[in-house]
C-alpha positions as CSV (number, residue, x, y, z in Angstrom):
1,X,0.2,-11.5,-38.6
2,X,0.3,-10.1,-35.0
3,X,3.5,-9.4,-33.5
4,X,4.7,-10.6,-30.4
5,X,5.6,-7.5,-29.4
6,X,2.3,-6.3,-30.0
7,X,0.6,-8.2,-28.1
8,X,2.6,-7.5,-24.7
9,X,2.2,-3.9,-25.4
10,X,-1.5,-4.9,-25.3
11,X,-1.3,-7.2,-22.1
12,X,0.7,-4.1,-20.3
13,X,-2.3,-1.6,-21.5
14,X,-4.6,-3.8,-19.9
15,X,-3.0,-3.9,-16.7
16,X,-2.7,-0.2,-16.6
17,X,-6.3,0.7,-17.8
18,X,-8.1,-1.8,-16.8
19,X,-6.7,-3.7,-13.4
20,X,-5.0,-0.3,-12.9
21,X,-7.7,1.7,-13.3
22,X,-5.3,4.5,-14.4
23,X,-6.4,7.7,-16.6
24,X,-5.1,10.5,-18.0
25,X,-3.5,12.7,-15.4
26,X,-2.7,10.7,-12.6
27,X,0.7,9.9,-11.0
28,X,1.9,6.6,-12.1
29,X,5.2,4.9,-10.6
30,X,6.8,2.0,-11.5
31,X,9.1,0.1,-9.5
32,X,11.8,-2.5,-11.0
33,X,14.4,-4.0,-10.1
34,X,17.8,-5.7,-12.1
35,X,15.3,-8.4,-13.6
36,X,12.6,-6.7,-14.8
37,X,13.8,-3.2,-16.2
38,X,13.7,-4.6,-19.6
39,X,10.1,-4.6,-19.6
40,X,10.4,-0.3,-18.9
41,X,10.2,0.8,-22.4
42,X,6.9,-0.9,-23.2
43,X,5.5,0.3,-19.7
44,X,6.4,3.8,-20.8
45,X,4.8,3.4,-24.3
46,X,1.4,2.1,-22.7
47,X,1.6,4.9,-19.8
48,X,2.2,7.5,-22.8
49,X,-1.2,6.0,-24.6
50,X,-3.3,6.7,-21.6
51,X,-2.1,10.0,-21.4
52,X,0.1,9.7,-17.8
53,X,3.4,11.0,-17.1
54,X,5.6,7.6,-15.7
55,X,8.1,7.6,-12.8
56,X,10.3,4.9,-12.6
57,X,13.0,3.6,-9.7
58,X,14.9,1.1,-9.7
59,X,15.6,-0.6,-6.2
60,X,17.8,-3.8,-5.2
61,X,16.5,-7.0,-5.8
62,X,15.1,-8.9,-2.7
63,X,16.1,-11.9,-1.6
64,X,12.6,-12.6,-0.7
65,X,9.0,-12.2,-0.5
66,X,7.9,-9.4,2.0
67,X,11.2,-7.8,2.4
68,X,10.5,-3.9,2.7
69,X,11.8,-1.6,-0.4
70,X,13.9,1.0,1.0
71,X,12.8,4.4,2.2
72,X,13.2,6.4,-1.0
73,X,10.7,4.1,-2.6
74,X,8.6,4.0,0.4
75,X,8.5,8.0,0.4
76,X,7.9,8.1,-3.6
77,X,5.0,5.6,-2.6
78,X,3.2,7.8,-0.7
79,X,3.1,10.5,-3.3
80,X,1.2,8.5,-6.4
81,X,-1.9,7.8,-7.6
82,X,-1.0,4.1,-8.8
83,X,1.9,2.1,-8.1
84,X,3.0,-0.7,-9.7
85,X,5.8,-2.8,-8.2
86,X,7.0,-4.6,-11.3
87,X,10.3,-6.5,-9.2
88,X,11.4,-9.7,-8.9
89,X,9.7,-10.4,-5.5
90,X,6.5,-9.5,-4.2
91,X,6.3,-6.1,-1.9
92,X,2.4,-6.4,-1.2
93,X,3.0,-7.5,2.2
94,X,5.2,-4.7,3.1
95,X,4.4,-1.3,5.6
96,X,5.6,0.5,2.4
97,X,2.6,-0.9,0.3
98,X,0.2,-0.5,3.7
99,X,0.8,3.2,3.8
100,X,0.1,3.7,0.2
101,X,-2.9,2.0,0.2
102,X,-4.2,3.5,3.5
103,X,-3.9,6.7,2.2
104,X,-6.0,5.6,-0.9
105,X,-3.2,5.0,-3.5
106,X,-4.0,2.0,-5.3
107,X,-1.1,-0.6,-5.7
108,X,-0.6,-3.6,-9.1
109,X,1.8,-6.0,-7.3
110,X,3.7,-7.8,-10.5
111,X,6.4,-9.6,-9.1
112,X,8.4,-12.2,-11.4
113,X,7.0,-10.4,-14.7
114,X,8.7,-11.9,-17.7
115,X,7.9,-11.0,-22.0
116,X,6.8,-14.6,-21.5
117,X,4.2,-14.1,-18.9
118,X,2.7,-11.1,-21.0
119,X,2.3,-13.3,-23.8
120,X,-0.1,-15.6,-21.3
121,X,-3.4,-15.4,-22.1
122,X,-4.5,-15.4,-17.9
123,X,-2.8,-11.7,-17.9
124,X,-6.0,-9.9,-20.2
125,X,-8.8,-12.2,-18.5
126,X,-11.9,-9.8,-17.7
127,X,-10.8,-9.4,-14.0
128,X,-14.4,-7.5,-13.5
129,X,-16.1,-10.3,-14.6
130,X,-15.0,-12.2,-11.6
131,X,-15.5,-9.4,-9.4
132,X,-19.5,-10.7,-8.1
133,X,-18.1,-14.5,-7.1
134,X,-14.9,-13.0,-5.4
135,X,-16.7,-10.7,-3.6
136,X,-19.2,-13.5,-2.5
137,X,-16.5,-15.8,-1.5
138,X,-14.8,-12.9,0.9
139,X,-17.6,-12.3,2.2
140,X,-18.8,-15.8,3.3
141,X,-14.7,-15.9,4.8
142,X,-15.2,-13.0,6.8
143,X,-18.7,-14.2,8.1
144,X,-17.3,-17.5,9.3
145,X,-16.0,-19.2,12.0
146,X,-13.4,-22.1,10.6
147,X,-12.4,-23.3,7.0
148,X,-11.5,-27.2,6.0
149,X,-9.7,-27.6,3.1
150,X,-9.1,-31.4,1.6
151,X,-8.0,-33.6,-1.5
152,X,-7.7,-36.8,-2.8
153,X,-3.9,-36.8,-2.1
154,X,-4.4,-37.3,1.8
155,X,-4.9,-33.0,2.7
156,X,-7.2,-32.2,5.6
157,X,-6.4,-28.9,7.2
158,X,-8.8,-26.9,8.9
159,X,-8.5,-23.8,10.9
160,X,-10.5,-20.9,12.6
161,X,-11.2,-17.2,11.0
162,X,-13.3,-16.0,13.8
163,X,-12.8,-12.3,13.2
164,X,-11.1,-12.5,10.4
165,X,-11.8,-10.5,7.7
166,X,-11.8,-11.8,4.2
167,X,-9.7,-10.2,1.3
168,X,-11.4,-9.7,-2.2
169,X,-8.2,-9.7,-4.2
170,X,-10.3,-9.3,-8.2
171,X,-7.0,-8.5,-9.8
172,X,-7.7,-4.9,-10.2
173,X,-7.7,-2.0,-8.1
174,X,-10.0,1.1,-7.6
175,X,-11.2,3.3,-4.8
176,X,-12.9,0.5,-2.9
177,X,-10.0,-2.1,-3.8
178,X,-6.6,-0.3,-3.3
179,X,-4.1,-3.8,-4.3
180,X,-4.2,-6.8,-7.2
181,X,-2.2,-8.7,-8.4
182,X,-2.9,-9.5,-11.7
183,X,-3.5,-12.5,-13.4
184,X,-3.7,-13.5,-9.7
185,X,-7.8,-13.4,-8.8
186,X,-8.4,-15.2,-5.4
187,X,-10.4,-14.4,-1.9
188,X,-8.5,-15.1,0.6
189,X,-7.8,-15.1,4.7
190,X,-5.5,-15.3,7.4
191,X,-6.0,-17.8,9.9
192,X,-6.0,-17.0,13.6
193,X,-2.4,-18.0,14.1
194,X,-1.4,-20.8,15.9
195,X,-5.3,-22.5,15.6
196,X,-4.5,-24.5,12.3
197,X,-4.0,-28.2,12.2
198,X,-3.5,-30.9,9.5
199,X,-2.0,-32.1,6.6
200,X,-1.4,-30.0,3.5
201,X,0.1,-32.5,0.7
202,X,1.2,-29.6,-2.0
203,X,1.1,-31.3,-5.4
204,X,0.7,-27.7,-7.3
205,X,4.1,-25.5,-7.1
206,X,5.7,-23.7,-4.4
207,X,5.9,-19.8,-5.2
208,X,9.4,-19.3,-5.3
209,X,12.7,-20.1,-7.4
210,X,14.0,-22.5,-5.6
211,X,11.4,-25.0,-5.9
212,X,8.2,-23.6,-8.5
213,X,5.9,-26.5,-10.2
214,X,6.1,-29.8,-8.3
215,X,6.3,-33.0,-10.2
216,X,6.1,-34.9,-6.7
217,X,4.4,-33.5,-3.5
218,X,5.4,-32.1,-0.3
219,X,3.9,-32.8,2.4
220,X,3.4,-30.2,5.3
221,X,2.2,-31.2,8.8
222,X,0.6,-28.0,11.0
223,X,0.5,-28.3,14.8
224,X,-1.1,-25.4,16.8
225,X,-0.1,-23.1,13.5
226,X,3.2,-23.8,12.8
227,X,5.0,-26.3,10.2
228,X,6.2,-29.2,12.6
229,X,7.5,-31.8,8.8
230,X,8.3,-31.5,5.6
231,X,8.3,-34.7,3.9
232,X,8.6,-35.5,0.1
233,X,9.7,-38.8,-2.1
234,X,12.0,-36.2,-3.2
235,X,14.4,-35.3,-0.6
236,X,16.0,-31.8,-2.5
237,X,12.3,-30.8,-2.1
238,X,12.8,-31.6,1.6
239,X,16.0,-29.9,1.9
240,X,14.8,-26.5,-0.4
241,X,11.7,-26.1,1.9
242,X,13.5,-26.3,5.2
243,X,16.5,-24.2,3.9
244,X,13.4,-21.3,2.8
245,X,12.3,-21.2,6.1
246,X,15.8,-21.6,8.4
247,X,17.5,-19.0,6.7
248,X,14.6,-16.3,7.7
249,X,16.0,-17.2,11.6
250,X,12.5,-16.2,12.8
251,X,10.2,-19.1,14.0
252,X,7.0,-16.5,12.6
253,X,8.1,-17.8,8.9
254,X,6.6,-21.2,10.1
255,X,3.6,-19.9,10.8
256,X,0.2,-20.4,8.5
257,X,-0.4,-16.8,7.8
258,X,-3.3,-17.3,4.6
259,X,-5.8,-19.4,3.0
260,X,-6.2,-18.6,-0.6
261,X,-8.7,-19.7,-3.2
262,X,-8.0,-19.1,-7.0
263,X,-10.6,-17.5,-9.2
264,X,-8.9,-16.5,-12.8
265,X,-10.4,-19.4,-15.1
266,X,-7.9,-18.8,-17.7
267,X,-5.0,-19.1,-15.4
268,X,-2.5,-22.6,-15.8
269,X,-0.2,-23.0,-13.2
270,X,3.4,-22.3,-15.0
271,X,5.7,-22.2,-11.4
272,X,5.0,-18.3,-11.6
273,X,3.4,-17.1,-8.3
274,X,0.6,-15.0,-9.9
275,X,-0.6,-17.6,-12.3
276,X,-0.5,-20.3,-9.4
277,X,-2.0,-18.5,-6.9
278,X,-5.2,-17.0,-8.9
279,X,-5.8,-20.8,-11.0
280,X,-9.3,-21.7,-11.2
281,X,-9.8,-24.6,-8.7
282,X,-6.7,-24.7,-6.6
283,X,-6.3,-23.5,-3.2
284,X,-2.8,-21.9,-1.7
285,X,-1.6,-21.2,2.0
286,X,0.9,-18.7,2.8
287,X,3.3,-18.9,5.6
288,X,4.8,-15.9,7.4
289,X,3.6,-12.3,6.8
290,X,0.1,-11.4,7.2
291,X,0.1,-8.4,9.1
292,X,-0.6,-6.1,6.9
293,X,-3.6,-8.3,5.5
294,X,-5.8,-8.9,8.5
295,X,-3.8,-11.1,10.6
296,X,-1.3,-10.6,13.7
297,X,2.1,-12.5,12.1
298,X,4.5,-9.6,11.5
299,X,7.9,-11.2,9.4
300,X,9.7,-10.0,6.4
301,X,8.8,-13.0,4.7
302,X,6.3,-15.0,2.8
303,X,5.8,-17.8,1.0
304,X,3.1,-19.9,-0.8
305,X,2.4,-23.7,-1.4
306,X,-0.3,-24.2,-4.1
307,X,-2.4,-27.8,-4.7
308,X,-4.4,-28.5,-7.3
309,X,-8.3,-30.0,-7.3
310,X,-9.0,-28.2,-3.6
311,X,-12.5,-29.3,-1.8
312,X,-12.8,-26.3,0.9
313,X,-15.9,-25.5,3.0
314,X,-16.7,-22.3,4.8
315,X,-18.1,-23.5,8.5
316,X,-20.8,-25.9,6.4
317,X,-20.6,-24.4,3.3
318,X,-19.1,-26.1,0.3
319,X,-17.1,-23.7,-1.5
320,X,-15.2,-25.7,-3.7
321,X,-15.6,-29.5,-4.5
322,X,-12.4,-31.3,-6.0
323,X,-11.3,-27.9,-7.7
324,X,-15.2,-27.0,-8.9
325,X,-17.1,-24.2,-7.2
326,X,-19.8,-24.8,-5.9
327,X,-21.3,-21.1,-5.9
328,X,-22.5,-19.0,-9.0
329,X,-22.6,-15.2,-9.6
């Protein structure tokens, strides 16, 4: 019988080695915070099997998404091979993660990592399996001019990229692709701000505690970039989503800062952001930071919506057809 335990020592080993790309030798740090230093041990235990020395630092939990991580992990940052911020929120769209990775240190974001979500089967997916159709799918962003995303709940948002470059997130990182997020696999963009109009009707999860997997939708309006409504047959919904966003105090949170498009076929959405954002078939957009991921909206915050069953086309290109690709390897 295989133990549980066993098995997340496995899932971590694959995150190090294979989406981490780490060997023997190299500087590995780990970042945790309150939540997540229970998971240390078996980090150190994988680590010691692939023959690194570990560093680990323990920093304050965030009370969001994007919030930077202080300067003594920002300096430790710059002085490793491989990060890997194992906290509660997300630091990928921080300066602290865009200095590391412009210096060619290679960053595993792993926010909200539980025993639980090791024991997923999404987290030991062959993320270079994926690699040919992500690639293709950033590509065909960053050669376009506008995206139009719909479903059969009522969503039609489209928006322009002209310029924009699009990010191949594979879910693992080497010397051509410095940050993943594993079991998150998407391609993804950021809208020119303040060019996106529609309606989003999120039926999928919103990435954060507050709200996670929706068992009604929300319903976003966009006008000239920004959320204008929230609405939802659920009011607390209502009241959750505009209390995110007011208690950031900077009208830049409002703005539609990505367009993502999941890519992991083994990922379920579960209310975790990783699995959500990288399931096979659904389609997420992010509102706030993207400044340190091609786009021009610099806030210390960022959050993402997720629906389920996503048709999206690429200027006249069908990407995805009620949650099917329509492109190959």
């Amino acid at each position: 019988m295989i133990e549980y335990k066993d098995v997340k020592l496995s899932a971590i080993h694959h995150l190090l080695s294979h989406c981490g790309n780490l060997v023997s030798g190299e500087r590995l740090l780990l970042l945790v915070d309150e939540t997540t230093k229970d998971l240390v041990v078996m980090f150190e235990q994988a680590a010691k099997t692939i023959g690194v020395d570990i560093k680990i630092l323990e920093i304050d939990v965030a009370d969001r998404h994007g919030k930077e991580p202080g300067e003594e992990a920002a300096t430790s940052m710059e002085k490793t091979d491989l990060v890997v911020g194992l906290t509660k929120m997300s630091i990928a769209h921080t300066r602290a993660r865009q200095n590391l990775c412009s210096q060619g240190g290679r960053y595993l974001s792993l926010p909200g990592y539980s025993e639980s979500l090791l024991l997923d089967p999404c987290i030991i997916a062959d993320y270079r399996n994926q690699y040919t159709i992500t690639k293709a799918i950033s590509d065909a962003l960053s050669s376009g001019s506008a995206v139009r995303v719909t479903t059969a709940l009522g969503t039609d948002m489209h928006f322009g990229i002209v310029g924009r470059n699009g990010n191949c997130c594979p879910g693992f990182v080497d010397a051509n692709n410095l940050m993943g997020s594993p079991p998150d696999i998407e391609a993804n963009i950021s809208p020119i701000e303040y060019e996106s109009n529609g309606i989003a009707v999120i039926d999928g999860s919103v990435a954060c505690d507050e709200i996670g997997l929706l068992d009604v939708p929300i319903t976003l309006t966009i006008a000239d970039g920004r959320i204008v409504n929230v609405q939802s047959t659920r009011m607390n919904y209502v009241t959750k989503v505009n209390n995110l966003f007011k208690r950031i105090n900077n009208s830049k949170a409002y703005v539609l800062a990505e367009c993502g498009i999941g890519l992991n076929p083994l990922a379920q959405l579960t209310g975790n952001m990783l699995t959500d954002e990288g399931a096979l078939g659904c389609v997420h957009f992010g509102f706030g930071s993207n400044s340190t991921v091609g786009g021009s909206n610099d806030v210390p915050f960022h959050v993402d919506f997720i629906l389920r069953d996503a048709s999206l086309w690429i200027d006249d290109r069908q990407i995805l057809d009620a949650g099917k690709l329509c492109l190959t390897h």
